[in-house]
C-alpha positions in Angstrom: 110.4 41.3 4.4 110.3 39.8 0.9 111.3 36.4 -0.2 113.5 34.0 2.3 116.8 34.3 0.8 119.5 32.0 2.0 123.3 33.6 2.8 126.6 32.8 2.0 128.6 31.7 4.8 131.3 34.1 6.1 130.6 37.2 3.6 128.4 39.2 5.9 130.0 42.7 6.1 129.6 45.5 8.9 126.7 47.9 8.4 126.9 51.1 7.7 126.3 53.3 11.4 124.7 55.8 9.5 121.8 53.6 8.5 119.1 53.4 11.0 118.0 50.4 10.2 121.9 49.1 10.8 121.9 45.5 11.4 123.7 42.5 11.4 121.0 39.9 10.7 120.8 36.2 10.7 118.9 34.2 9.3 117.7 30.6 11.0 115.1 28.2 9.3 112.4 26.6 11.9 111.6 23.1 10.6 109.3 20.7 12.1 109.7 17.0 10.9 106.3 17.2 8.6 105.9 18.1 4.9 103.6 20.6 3.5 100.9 17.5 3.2 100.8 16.9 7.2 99.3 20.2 8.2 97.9 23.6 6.8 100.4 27.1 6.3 98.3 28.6 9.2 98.9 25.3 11.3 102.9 25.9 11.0 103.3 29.5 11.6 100.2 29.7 14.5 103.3 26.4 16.5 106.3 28.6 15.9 104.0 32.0 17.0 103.2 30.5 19.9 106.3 28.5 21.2 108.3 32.4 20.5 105.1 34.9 21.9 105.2 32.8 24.9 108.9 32.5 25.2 110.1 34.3 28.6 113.4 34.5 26.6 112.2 35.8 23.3 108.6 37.2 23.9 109.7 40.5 24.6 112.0 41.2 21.8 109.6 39.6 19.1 108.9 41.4 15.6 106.4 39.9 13.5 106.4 39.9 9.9 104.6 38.4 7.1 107.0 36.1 6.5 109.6 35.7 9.6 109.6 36.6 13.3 112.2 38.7 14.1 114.2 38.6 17.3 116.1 41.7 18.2 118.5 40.8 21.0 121.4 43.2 21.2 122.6 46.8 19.9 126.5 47.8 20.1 128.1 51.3 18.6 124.4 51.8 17.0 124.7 48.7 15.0 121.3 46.1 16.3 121.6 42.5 16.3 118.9 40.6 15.3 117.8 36.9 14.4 115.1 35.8 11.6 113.3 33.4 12.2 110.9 31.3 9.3 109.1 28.5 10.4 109.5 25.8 7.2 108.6 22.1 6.6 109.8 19.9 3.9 108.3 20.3 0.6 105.8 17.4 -0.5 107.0 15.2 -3.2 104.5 16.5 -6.1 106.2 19.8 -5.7 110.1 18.7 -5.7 109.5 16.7 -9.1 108.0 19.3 -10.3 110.7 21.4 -9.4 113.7 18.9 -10.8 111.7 19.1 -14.3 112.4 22.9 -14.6 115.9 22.9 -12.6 119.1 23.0 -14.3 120.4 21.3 -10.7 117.7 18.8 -10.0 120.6 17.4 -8.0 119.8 20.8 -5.4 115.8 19.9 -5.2 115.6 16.8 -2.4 116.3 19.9 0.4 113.3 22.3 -0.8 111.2 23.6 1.6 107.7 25.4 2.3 107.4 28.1 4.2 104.1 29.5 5.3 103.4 33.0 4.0 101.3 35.3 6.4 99.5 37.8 5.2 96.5 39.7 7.4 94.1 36.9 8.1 95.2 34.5 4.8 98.2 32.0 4.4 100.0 30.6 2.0 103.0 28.3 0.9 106.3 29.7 -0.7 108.9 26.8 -2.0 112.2 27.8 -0.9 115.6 25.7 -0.9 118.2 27.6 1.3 120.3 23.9 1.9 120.3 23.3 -1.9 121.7 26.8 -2.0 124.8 26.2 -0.1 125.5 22.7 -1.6 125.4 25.0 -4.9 128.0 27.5 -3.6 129.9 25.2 -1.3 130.5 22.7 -5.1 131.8 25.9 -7.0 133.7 27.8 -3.5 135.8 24.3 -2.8 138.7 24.6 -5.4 138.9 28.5 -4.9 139.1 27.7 -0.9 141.1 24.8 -1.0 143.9 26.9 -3.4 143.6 30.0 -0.8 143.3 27.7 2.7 146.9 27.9 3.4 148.0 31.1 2.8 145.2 32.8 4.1 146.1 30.6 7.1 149.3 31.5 7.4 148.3 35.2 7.2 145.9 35.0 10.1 148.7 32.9 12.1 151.2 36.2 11.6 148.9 38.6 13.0 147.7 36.1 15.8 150.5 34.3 17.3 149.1 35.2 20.6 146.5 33.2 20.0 147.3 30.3 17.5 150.5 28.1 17.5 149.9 26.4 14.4 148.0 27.0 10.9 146.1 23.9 12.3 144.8 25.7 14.8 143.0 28.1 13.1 139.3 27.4 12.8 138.1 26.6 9.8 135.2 29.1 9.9 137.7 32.3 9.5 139.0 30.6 6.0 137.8 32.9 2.8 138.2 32.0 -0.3 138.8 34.7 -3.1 135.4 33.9 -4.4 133.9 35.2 -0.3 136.3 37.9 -0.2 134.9 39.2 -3.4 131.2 38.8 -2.5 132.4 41.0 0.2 134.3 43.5 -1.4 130.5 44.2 -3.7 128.7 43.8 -0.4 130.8 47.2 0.9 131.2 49.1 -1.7 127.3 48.3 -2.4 126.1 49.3 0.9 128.9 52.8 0.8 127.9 53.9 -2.6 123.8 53.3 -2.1 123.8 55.1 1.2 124.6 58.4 -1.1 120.7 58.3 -2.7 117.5 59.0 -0.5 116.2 55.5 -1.5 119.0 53.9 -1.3 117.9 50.9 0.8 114.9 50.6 -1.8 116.9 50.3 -5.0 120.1 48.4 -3.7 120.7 45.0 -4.6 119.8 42.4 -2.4 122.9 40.1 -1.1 121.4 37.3 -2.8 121.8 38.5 -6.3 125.3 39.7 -5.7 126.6 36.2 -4.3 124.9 34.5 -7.3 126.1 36.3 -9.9 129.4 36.6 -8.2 129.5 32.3 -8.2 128.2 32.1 -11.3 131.0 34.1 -13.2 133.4 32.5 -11.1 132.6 29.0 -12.4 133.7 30.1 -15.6 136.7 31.1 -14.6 140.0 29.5 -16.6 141.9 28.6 -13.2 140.9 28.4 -9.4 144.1 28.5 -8.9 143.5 33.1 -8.3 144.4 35.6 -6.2 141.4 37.3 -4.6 142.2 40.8 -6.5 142.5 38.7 -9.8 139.0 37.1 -9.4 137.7 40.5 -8.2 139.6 41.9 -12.0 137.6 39.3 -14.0 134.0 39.7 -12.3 133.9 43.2 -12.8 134.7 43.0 -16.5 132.0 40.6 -16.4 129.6 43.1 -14.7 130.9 45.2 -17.1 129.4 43.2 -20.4 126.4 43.0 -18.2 125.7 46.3 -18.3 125.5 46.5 -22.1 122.1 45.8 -21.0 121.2 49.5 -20.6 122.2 49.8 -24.7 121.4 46.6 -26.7 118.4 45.3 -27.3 117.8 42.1 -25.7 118.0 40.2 -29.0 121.6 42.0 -29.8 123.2 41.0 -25.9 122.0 37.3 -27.1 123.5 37.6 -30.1 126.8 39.5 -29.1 127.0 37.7 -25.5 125.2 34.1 -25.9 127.1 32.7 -23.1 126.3 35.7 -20.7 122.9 34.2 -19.0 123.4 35.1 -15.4 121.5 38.3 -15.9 119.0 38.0 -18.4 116.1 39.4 -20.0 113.3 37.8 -21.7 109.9 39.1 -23.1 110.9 42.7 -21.0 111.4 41.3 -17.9 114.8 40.9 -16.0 115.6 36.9 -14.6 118.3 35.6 -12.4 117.1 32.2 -11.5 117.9 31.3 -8.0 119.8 28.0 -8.8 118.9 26.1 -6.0 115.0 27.0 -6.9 113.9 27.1 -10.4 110.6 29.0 -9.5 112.5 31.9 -7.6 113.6 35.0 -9.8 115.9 37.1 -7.6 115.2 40.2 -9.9 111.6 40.1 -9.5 112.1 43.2 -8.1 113.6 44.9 -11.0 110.8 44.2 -13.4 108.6 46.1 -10.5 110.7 49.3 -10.6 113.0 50.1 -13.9 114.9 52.0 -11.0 116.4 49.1 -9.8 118.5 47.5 -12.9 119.1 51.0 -14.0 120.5 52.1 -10.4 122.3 48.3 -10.4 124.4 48.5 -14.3 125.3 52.2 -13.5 127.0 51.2 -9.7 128.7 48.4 -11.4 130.8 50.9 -14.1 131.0 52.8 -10.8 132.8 49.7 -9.4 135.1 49.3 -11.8 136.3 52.9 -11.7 136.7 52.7 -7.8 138.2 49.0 -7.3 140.0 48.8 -11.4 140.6 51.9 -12.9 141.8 53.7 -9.8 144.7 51.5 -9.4 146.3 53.1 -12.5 145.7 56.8 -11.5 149.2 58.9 -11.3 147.8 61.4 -8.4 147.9 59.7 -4.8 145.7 62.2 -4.1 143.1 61.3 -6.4 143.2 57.8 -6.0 143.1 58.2 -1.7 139.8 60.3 -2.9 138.6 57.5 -4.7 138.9 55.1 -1.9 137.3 57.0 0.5 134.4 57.9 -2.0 134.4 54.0 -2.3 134.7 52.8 0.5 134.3 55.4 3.3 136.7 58.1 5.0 136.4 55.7 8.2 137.4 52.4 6.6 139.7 53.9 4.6 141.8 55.7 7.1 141.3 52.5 10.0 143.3 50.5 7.1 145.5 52.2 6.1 146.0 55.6 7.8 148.7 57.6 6.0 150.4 54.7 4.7 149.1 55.9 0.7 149.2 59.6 0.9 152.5 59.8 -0.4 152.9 56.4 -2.1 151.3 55.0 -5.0 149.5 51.4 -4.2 150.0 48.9 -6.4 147.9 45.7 -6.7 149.6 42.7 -5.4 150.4 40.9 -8.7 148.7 37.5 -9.2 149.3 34.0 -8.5 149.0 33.2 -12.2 150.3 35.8 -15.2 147.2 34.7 -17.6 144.0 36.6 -17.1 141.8 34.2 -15.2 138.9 33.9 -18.0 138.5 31.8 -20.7 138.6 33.2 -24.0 136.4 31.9 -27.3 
C-alpha cells in the first residue's frame, strides 16, 4: 500500500470480476485523542496492532501492511470486501503552520494528521489530511448537488415507489451530483480499459488523482447549473489540453495553457498537489515510471473517443462496439440490452445551451 489517500463519498464503482485482486475497499482512519508530540510512530501502530491481533472479531481476518491493517470480512460473486484500517493522531502544531505557509487552502490544514509508517523494524510519521480533503470537495460538490438534488430525487422516487412515498424520503446518501457521477464514469471506464494491459493495475491511475483533477476542472466551470453529460463534455476537453503534455515542452504548455495547473510539470517531474496537503504529490508515481503519464494522456484521448466522439458515429453497430470496448459487453448489455442495436442514441441535451466553460 502506498500513500493514505482519502475517497470521495458515493463514487466508488464495482470492480471488475476478472481482477483477482477484485475489491470493494474502505478506508477508516484510527485516531487516538494525542498528537504526534504525546507518543512515538511505533507507540501508535504497536495500540492499534494489538487491540486488532487480539480481536476475537478481527484477529482472524487481519492483513498487515506497512501502512494499514487490512481486514477482509466478506467475498460475494468473486468480488472481496475489505476494510483499511490506519491508525492516525493529530498532527502537532509546528507541523500544521508549517503546512498553512505552503498551502494554497490553509483554511484545510487544522484537520492534518500523522500517521505512523511501518517499515520492517523502523517507523516513521507521514502528514496526511483526509478531513481537509472532503471539506475541499464537499465546498466545490455543493452547488453542483444542490442544482441536481431534486431531479435526481425524483428519478430514484420513479423507479422506487415501492419503497419511498416522497422525494423526502429518499436518503440523502444516494444523491450524486454531476461532478460524482463523472468521477464515476472515469473510475469505470479506467478500471475497463486498464484491465486490457498485463500491468494494468501498476500503471492505472489511482482514484485519488482522478477525483482531484475531476474537482478541480469543475470549479472552473461557467455554471453549476449542468447536466451530468455536459460536465462529463467539458472535463474531457480538459483532459484533452492536458494531454498536450506528451508534445509541448513544459515551457510551451505554460505559455500556451497558463491557467491549466492541475497537472503540471516542473524541473522534469510531474505534480498534482493534493489540496488538502501541500507536501503530498499524487503523481509521485509518474516521475518513478514514464509509463504511467504516458499510459494516463493516451487513455484520456481514448476517453474522449468512447464517451464524446462515439455519440456522433452513423453505424449503431459501431457505436454499440464502442460501448462495449468501453465499458464492458456485461455492463453494456445489463443497461441497455437491445434497446441501441437498431437505434441511434442521442445525448440527453443539456440543462443549459452554452458550453459549461469559461472562455478567455
Amino acid at each position: 500500500m502506498g500513500h493514505f489517500y482519502p475517497g470521495v463519498d458515493r463514487t466508488v464503482v464495482r470492480p471488475s470480476t476478472k481482477d483477482p485482486d477484485a475489491a470493494y475497499d474502505l478506508d477508516f482512519v484510527c485516531q487516538l485523542k494525542n498528537n504526534r508530540d504525546g507518543l512515538t510512530a511505533e507507540e501508535l501502530w504497536k495500540k492499534v496492532e494489538y487491540i486488532l491481533t487480539t480481536s476475537n472479531l478481527y484477529g482472524g481476518k487481519l492483513t498487515i501492511y506497512d501502512k494499514c491493517f487490512t481486514v477482509k470480512y466478506a467475498e460475494l460473486e468473486g468480488i472481496g470486501f475489505s476494510i483499511d484500517i490506519v491508525p492516525a493522531v493529530d498532527e502537532n502544531d509546528e507541523n500544521k503552520n508549517q503546512l498553512r505557509l505552503k498551502s494554497n487552502n490553509p483554511n484545510l490544514i487544522d484537520t492534518a494528521i500523522a500517521i505512523p509508517k511501518h517499515c520492517e523494524k523502523s517507523y516513521s510519521w507521514i502528514t496526511n489530511n483526509p478531513r481537509g480533503y472532503r471539506t475541499w470537495f464537499e465546498d466545490i460538490n455543493k452547488p453542483f448537488n444542490d442544482f441536481s438534488r431534486m431531479q435526481y430525487r425524483g428519478m430514484l422516487l420513479q423507479e422506487n415507489k415501492s419503497l419511498y412515498a416522497s422525494v423526502e424520503e429518499i436518503p440523502e446518501g444516494l444523491e450524486r451530483s454531476a461532478i460524482q457521477r463523472v468521477i464515476q464514469i472515469l473510475k469505470y471506464h479506467r478500471d475497463v480499459y486498464y484491465s486490457k494491459f498485463k500491468n494494468g493495475d501498476d500503471i492505472k491511475p489511482i482514484s485519488a488523482i482522478i477525483n482531484t483533477i475531476v474537482t478541480h476542472i469543475s470549479s472552473s466551470a461557467l455554471t453549476t447549473n449542468i447536466s451530468a453529460f455536459d460536465l462529463l463534455d467539458y472535463v474531457l476537453s480538459e483532459f484533452a489540453t492536458y494531454a498536450e503534455h506528451q508534445f509541448l515542452t513544459e515551457a510551451k504548455f505554460a505559455e500556451q495553457y497558463h491557467d491549466k495547473n492541475v497537472i503540471d510539470r516542473k524541473n522534469g517531474k510531474w505534480i498534482i498537489e493534493n489540496p488538502a496537503n501541500p507536501e503530498d504529490n499524487l503523481a509521485d508515481k509518474w516521475n518513478q515510471n514514464p509509463d504511467i503519464p504516458n499510459y494516463f494522456f493516451r487513455w484520456a484521448k481514448i476517453m474522449q473517443k468512447d464517451l464524446i466522439n462515439s455519440l456522433k458515429i452513423c453505424s449503431d453497430e459501431d457505436f454499440r462496439a464502442i460501448s462495449e470496448s468501453a465499458f464492458g459487453q456485461k455492463a453494456v448489455a445489463n443497461t441497455w440490452g437491445t434497446k441501441y442495436n437498431k437505434v441511434l442514441p442521442k445525448p440527453i441535451s443539456g440543462v443549459i445551451p452554452a458550453k459549461p466553460w469559461k472562455t478567455e
